[in-house]
Predicted model as a PDB file, atoms N, CA, C, CB and O in Angstrom, pLDDT in the B-factor column:
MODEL        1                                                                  
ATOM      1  N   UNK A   1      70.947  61.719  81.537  1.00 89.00           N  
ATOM      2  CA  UNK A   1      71.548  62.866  82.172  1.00 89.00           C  
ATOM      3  C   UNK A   1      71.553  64.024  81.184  1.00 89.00           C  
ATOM      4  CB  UNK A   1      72.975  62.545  82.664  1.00 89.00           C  
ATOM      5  O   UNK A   1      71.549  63.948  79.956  1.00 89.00           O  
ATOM      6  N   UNK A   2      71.562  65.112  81.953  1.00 89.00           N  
ATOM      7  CA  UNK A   2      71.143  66.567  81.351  1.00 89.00           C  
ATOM      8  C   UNK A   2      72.423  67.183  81.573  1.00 89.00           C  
ATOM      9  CB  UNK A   2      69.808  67.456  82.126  1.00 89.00           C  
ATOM     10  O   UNK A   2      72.988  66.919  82.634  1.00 89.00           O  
ATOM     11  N   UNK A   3      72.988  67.974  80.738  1.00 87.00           N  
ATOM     12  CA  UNK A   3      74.102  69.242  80.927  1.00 87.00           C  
ATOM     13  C   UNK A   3      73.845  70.877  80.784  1.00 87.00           C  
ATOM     14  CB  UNK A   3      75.160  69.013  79.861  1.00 87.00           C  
ATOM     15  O   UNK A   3      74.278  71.567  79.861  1.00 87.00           O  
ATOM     16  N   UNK A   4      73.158  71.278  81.745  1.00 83.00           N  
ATOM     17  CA  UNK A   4      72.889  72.809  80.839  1.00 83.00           C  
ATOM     18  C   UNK A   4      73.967  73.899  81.603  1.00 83.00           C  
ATOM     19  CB  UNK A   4      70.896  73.538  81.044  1.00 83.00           C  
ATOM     20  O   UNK A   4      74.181  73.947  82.814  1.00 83.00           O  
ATOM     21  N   UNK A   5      74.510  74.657  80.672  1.00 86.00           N  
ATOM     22  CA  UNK A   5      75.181  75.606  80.776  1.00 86.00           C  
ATOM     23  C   UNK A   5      74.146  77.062  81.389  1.00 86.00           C  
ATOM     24  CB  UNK A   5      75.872  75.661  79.361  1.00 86.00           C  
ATOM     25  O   UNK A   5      73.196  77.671  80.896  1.00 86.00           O  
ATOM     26  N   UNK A   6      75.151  77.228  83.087  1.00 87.00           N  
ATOM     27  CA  UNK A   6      74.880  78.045  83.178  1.00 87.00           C  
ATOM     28  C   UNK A   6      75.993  79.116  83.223  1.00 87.00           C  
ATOM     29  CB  UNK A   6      74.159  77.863  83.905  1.00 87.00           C  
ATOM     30  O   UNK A   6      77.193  78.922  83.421  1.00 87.00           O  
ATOM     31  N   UNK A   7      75.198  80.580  82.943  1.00 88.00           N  
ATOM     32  CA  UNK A   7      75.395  81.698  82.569  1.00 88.00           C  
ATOM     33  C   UNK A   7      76.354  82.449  84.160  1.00 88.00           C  
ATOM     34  CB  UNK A   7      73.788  82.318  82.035  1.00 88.00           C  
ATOM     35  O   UNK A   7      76.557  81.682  85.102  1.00 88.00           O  
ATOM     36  N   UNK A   8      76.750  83.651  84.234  1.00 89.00           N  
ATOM     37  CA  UNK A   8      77.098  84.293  85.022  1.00 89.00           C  
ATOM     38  C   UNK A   8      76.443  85.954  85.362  1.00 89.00           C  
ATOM     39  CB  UNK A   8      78.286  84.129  84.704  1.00 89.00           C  
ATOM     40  O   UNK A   8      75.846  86.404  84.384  1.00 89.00           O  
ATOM     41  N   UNK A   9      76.462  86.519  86.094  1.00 92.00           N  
ATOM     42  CA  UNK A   9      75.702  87.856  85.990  1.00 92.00           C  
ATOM     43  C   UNK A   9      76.153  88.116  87.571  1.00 92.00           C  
ATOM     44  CB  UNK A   9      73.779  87.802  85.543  1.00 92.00           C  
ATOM     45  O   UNK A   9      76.260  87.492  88.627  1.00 92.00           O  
ATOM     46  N   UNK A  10      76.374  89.634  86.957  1.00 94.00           N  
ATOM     47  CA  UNK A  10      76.860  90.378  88.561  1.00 94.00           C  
ATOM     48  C   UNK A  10      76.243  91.841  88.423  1.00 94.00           C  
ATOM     49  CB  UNK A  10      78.896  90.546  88.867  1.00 94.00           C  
ATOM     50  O   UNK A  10      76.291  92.594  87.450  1.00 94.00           O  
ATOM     51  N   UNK A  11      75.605  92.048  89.768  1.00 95.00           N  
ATOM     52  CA  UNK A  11      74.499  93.037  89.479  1.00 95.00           C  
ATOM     53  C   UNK A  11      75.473  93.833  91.160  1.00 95.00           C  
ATOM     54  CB  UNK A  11      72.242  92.249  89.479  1.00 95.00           C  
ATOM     55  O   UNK A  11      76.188  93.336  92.030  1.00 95.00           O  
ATOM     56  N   UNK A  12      74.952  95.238  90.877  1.00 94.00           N  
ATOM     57  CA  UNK A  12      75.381  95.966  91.935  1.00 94.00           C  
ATOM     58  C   UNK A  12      74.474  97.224  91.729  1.00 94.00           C  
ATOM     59  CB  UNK A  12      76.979  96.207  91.948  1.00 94.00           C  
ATOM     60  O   UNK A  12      74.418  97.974  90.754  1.00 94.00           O  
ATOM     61  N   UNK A  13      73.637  97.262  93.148  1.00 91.00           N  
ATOM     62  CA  UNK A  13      72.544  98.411  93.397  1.00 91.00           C  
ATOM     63  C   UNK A  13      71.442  98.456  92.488  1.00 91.00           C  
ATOM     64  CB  UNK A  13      73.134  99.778  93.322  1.00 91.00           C  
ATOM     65  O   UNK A  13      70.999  99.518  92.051  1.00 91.00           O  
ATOM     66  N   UNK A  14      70.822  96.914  92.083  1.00 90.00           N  
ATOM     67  CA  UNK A  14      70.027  96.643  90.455  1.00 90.00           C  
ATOM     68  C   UNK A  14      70.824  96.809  88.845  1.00 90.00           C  
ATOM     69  CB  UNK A  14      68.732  97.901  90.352  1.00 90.00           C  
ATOM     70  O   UNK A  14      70.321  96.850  87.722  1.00 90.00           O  
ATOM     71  N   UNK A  15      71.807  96.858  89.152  1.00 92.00           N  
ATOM     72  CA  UNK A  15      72.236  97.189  88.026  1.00 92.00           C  
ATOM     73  C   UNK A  15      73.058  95.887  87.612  1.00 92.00           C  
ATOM     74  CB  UNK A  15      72.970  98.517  88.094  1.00 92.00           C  
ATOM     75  O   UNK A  15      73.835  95.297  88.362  1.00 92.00           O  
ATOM     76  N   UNK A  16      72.694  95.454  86.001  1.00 93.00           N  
ATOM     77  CA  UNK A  16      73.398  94.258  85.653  1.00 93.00           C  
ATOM     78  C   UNK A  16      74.708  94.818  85.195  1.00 93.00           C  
ATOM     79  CB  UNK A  16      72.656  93.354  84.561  1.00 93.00           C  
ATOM     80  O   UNK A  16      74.738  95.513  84.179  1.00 93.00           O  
ATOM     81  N   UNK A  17      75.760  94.569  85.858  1.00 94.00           N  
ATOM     82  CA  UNK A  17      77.237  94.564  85.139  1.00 94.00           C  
ATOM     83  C   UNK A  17      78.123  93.701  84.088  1.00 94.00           C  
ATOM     84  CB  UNK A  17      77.955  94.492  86.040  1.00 94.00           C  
ATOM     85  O   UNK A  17      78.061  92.473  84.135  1.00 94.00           O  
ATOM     86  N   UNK A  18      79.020  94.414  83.055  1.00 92.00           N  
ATOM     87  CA  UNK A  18      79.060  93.625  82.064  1.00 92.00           C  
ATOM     88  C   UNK A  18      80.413  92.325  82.553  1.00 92.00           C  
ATOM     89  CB  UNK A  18      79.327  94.673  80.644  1.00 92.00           C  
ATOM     90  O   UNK A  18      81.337  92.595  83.320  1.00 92.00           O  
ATOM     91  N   UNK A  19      80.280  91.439  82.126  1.00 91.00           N  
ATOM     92  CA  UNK A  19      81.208  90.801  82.227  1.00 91.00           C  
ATOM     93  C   UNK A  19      82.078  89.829  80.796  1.00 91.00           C  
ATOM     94  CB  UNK A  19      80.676  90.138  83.262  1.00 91.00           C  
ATOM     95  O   UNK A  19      81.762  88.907  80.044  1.00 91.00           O  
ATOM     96  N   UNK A  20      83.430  90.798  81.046  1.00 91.00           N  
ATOM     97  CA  UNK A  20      84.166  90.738  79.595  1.00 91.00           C  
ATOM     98  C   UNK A  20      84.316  89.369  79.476  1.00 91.00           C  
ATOM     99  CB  UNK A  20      85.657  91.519  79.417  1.00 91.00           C  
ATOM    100  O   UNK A  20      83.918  88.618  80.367  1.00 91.00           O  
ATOM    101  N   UNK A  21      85.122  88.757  77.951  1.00 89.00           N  
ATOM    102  CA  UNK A  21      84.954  87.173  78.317  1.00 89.00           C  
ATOM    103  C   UNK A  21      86.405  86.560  79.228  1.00 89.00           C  
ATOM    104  CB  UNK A  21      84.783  86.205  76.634  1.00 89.00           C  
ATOM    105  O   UNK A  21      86.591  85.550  79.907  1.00 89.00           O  
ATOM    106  N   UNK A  22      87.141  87.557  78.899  1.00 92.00           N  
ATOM    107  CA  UNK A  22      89.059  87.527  79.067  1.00 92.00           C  
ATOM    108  C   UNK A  22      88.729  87.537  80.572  1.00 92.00           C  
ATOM    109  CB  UNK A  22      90.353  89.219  78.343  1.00 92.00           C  
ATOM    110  O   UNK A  22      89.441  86.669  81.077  1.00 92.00           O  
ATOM    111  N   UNK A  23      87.949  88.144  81.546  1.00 90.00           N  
ATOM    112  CA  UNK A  23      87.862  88.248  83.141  1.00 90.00           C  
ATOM    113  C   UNK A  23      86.876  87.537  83.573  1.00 90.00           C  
ATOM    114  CB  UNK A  23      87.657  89.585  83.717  1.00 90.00           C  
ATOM    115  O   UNK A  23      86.608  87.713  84.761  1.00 90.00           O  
ATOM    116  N   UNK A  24      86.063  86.574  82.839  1.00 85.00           N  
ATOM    117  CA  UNK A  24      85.315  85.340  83.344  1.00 85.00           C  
ATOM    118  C   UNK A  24      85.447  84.554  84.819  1.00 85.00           C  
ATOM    119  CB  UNK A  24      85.648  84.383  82.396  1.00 85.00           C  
ATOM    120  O   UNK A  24      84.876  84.689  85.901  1.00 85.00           O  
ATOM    121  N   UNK A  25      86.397  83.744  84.352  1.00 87.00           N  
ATOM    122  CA  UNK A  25      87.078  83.545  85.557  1.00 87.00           C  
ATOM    123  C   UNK A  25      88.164  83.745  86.760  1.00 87.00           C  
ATOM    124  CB  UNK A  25      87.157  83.038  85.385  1.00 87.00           C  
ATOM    125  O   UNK A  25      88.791  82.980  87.494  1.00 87.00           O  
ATOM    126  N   UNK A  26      88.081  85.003  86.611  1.00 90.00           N  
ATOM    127  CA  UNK A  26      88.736  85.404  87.479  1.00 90.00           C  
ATOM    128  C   UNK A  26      88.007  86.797  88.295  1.00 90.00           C  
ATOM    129  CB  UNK A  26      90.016  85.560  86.829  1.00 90.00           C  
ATOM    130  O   UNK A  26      87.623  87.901  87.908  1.00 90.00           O  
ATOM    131  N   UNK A  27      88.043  86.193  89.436  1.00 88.00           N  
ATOM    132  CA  UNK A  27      86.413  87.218  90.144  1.00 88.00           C  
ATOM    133  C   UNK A  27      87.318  88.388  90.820  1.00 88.00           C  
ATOM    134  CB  UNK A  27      85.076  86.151  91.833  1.00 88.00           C  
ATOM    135  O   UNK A  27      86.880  89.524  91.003  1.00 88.00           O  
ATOM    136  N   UNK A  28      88.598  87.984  91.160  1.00 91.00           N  
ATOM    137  CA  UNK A  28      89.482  89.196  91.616  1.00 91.00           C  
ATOM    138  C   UNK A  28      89.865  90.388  90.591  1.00 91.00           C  
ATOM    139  CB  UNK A  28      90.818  88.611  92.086  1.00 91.00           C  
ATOM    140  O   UNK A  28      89.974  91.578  90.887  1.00 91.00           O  
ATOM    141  N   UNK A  29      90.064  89.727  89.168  1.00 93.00           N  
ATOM    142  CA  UNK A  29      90.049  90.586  88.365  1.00 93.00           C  
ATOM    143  C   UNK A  29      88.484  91.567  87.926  1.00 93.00           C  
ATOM    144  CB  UNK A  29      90.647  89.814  87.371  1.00 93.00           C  
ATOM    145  O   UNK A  29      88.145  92.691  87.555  1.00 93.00           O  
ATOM    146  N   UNK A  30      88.006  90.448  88.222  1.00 93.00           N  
ATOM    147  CA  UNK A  30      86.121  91.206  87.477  1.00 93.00           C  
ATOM    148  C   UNK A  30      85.701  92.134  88.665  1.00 93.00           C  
ATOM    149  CB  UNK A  30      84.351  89.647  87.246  1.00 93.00           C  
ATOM    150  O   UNK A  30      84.877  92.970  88.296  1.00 93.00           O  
ATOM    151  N   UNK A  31      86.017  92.215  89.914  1.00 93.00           N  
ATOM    152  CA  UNK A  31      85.869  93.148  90.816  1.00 93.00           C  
ATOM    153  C   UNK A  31      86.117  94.441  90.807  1.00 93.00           C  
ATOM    154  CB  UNK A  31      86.336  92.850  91.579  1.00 93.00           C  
ATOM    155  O   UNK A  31      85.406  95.439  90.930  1.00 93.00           O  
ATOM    156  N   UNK A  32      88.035  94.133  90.524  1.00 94.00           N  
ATOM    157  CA  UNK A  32      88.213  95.619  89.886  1.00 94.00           C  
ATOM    158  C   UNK A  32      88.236  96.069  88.983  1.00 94.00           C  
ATOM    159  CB  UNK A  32      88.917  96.135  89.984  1.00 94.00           C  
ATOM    160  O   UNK A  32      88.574  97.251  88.938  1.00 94.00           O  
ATOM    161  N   UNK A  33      87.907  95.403  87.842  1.00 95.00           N  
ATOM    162  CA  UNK A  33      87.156  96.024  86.655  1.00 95.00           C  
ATOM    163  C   UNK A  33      85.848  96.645  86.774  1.00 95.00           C  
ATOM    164  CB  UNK A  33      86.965  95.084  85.714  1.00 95.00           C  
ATOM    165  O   UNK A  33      85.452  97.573  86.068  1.00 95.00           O  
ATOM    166  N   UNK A  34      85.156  96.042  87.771  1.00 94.00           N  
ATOM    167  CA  UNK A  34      83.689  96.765  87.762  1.00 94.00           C  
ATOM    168  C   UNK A  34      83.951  97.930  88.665  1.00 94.00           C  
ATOM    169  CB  UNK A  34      82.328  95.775  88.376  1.00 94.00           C  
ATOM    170  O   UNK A  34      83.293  98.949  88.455  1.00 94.00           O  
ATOM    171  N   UNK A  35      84.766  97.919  89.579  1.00 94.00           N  
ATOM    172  CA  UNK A  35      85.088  98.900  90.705  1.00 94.00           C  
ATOM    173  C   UNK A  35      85.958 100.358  89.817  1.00 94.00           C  
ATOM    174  CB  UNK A  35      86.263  97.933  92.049  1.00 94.00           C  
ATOM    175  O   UNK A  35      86.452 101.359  90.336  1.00 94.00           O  
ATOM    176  N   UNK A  36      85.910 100.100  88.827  1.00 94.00           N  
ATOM    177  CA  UNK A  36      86.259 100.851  87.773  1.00 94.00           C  
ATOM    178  C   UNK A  36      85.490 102.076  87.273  1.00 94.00           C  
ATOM    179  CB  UNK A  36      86.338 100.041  86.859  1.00 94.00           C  
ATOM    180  O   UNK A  36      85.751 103.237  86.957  1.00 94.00           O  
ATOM    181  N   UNK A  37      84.190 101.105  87.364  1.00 91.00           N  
ATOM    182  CA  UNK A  37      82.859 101.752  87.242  1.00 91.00           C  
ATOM    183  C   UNK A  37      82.118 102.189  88.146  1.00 91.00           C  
ATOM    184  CB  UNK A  37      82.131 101.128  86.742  1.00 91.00           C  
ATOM    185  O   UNK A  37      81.289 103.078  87.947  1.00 91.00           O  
ATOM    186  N   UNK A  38      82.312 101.627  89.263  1.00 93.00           N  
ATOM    187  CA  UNK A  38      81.471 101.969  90.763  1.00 93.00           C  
ATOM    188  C   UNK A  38      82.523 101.348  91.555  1.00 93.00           C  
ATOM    189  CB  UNK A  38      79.724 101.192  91.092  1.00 93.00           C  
ATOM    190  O   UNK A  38      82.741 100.139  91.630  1.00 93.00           O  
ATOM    191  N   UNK A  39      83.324 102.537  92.296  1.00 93.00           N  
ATOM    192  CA  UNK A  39      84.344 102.377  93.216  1.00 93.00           C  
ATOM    193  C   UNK A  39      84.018 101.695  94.630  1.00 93.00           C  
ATOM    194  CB  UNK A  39      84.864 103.669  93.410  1.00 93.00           C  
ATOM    195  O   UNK A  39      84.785 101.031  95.328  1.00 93.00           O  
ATOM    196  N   UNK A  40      82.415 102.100  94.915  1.00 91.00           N  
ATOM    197  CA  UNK A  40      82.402 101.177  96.083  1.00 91.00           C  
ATOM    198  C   UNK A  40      81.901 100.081  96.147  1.00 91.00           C  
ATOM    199  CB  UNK A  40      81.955 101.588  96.973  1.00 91.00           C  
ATOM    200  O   UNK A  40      81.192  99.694  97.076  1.00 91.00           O  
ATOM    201  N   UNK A  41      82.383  99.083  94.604  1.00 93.00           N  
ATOM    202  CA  UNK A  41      82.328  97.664  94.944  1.00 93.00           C  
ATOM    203  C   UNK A  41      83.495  97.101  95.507  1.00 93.00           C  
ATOM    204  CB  UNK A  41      82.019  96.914  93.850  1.00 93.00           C  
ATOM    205  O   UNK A  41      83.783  95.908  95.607  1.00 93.00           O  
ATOM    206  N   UNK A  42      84.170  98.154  95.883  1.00 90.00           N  
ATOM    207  CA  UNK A  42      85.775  97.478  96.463  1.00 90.00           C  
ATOM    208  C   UNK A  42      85.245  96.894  97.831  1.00 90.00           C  
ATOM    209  CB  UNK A  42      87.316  98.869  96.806  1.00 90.00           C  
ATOM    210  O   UNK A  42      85.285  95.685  98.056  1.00 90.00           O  
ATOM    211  N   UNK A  43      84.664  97.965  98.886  1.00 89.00           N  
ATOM    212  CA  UNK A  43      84.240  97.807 100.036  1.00 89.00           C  
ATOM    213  C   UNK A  43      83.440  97.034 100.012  1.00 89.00           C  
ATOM    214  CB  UNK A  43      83.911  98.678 100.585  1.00 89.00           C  
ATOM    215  O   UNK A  43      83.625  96.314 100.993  1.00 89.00           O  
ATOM    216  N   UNK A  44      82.252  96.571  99.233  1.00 91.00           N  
ATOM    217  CA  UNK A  44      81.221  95.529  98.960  1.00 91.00           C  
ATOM    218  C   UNK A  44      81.593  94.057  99.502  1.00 91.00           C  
ATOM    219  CB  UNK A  44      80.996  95.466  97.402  1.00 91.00           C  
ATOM    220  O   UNK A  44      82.672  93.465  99.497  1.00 91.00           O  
ATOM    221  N   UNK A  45      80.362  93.687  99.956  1.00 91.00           N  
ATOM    222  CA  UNK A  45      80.650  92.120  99.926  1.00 91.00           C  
ATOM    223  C   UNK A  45      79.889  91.705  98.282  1.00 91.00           C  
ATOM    224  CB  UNK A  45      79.731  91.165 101.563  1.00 91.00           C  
ATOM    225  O   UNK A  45      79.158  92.246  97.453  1.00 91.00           O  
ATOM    226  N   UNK A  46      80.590  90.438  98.476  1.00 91.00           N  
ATOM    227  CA  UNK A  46      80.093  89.443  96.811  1.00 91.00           C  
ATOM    228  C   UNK A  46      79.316  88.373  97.345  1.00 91.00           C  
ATOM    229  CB  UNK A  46      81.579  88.546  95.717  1.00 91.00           C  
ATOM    230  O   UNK A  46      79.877  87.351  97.741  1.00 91.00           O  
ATOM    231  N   UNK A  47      77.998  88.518  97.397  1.00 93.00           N  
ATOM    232  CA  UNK A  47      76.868  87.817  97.700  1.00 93.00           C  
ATOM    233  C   UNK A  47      76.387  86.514  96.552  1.00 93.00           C  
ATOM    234  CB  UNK A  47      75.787  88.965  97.831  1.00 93.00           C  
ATOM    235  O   UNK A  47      75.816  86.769  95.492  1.00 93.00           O  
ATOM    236  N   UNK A  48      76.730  85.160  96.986  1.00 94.00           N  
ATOM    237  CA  UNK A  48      75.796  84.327  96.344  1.00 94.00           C  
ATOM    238  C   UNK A  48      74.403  84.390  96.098  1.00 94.00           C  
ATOM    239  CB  UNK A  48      75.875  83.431  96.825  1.00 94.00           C  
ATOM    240  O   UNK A  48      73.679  83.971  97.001  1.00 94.00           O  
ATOM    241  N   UNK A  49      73.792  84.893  94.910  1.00 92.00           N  
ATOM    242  CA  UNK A  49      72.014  84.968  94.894  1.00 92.00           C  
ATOM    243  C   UNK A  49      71.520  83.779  94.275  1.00 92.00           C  
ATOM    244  CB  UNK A  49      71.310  86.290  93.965  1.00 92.00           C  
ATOM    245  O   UNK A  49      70.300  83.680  94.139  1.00 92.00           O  
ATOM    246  N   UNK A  50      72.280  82.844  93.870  1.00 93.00           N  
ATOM    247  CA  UNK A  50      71.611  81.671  93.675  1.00 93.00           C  
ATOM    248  C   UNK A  50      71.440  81.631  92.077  1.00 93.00           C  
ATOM    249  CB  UNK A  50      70.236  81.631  94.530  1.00 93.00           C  
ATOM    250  O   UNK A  50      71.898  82.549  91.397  1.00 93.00           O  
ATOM    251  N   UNK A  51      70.781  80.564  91.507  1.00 92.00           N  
ATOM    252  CA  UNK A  51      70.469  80.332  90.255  1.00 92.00           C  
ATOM    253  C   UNK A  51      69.333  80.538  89.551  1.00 92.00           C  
ATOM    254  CB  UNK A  51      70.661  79.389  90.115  1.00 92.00           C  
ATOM    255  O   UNK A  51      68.292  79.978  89.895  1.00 92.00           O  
ATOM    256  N   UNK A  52      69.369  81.074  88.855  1.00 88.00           N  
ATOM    257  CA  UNK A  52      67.681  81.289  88.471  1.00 88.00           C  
ATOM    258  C   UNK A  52      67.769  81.639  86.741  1.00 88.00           C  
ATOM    259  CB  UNK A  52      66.813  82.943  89.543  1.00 88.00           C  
ATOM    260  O   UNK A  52      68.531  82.354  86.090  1.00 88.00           O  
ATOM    261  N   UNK A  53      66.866  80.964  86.449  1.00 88.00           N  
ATOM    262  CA  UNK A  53      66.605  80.503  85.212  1.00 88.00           C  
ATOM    263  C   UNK A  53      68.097  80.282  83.947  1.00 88.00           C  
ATOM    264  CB  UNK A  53      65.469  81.628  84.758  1.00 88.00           C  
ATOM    265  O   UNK A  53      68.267  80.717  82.808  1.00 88.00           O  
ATOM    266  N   UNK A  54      69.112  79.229  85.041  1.00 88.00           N  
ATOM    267  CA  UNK A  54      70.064  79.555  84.106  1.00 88.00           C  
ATOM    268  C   UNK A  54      71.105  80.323  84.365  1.00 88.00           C  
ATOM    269  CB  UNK A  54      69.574  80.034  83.207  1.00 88.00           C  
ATOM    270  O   UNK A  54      72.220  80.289  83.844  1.00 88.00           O  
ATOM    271  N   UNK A  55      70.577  81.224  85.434  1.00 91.00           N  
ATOM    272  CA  UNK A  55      72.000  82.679  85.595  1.00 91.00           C  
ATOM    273  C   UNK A  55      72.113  82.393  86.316  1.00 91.00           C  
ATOM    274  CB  UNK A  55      72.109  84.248  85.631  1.00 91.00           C  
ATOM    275  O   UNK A  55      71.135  81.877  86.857  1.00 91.00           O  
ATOM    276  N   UNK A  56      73.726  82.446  87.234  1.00 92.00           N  
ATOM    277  CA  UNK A  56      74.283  82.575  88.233  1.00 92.00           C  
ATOM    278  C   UNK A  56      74.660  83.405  88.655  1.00 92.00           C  
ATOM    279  CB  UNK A  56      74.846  82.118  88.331  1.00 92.00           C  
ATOM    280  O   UNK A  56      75.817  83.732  88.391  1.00 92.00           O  
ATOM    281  N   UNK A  57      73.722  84.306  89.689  1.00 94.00           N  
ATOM    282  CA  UNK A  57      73.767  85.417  89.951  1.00 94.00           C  
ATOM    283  C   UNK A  57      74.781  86.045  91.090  1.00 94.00           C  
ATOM    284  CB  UNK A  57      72.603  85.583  90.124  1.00 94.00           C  
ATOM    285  O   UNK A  57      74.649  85.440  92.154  1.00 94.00           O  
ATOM    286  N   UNK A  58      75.631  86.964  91.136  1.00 93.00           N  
ATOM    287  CA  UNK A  58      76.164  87.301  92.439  1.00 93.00           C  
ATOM    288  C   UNK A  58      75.875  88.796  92.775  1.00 93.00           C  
ATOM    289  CB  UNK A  58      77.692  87.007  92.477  1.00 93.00           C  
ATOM    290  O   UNK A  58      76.089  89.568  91.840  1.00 93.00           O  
ATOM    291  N   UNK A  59      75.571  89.169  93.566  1.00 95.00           N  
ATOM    292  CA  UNK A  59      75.373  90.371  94.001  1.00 95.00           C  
ATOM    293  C   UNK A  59      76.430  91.299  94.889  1.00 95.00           C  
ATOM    294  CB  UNK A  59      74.303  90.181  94.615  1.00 95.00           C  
ATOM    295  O   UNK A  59      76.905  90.858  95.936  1.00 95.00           O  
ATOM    296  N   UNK A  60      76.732  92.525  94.420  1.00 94.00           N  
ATOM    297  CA  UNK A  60      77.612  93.334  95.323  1.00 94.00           C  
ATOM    298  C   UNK A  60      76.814  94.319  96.040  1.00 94.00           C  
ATOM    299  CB  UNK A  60      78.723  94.047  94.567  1.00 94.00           C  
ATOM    300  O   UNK A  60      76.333  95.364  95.601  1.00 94.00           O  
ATOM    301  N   UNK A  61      76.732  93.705  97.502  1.00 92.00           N  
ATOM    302  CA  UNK A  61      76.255  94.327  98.427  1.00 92.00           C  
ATOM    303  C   UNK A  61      77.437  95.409  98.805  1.00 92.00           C  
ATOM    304  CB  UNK A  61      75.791  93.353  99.478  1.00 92.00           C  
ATOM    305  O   UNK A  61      78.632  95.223  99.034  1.00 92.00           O  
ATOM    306  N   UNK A  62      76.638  96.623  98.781  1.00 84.00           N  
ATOM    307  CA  UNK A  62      77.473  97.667  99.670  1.00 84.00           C  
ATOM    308  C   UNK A  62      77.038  97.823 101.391  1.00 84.00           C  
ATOM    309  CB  UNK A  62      77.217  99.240  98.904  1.00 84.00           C  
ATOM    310  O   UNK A  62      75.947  97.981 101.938  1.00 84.00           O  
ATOM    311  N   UNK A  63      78.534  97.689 101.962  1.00 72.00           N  
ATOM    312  CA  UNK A  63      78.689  98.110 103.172  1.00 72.00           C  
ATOM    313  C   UNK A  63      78.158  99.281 103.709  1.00 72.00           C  
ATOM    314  CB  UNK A  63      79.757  98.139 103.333  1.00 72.00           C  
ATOM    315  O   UNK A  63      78.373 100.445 103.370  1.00 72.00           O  
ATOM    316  N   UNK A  64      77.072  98.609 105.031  1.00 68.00           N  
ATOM    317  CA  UNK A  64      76.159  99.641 105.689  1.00 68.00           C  
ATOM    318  C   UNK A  64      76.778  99.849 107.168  1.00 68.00           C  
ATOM    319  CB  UNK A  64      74.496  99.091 105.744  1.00 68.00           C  
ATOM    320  O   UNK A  64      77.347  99.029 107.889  1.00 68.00           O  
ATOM    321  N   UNK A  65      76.483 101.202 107.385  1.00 62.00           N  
ATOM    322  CA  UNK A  65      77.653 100.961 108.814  1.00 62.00           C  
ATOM    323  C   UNK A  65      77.657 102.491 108.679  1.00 62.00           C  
ATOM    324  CB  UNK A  65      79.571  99.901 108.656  1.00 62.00           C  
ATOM    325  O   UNK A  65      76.962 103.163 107.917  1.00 62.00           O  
ATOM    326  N   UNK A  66      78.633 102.939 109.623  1.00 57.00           N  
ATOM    327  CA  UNK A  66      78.500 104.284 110.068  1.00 57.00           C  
ATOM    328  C   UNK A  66      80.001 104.965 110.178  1.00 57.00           C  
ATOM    329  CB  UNK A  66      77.702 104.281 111.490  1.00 57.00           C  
ATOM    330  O   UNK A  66      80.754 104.225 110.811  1.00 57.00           O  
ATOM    331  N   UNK A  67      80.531 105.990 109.799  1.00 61.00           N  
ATOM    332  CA  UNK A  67      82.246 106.095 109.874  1.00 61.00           C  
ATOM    333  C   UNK A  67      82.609 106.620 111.664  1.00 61.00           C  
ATOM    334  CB  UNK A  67      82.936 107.644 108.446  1.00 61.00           C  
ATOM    335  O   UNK A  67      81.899 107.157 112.514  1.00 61.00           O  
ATOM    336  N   UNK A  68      83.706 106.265 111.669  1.00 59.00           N  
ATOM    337  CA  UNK A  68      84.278 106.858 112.738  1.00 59.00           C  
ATOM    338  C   UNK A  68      83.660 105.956 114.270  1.00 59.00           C  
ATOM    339  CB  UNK A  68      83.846 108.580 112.603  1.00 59.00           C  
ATOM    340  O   UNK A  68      84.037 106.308 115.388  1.00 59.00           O  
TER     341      UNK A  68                                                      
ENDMDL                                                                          
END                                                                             
């Protein structure tokens, strides 16, 4: 048996976002820390993108839709 450590990564509009080590696990906190930086990851959904080479990727899709 094999153990490999995977990584984390949260990307919003292509962009890789940093993730501090103190807000790791905690995705409610790492939301609005990044929403800090780009306010409309609040409205965003948090998309599973799967694993790939190691990273565990999540994606913040922004909400498409129309007002009013």
């Amino acid at each position: 048996m094999q153990i490999n450590q995977i990584t984390r990564a949260y990307r919003y509009d292509g962009i890789d976002l940093p993730v501090p080590a103190h807000l790791s696990a905690d995705p409610q906190g790492l939301r609005a820390y990044h929403a800090a930086l780009y306010p409309a990851i609040l409205n965003a959904e948090a998309v599973d993108a799967g694993v790939t080479n190691g990273v565990h990727v999540t994606e913040y899709r922004r909400a498409v839709g129309t007002k009013g």
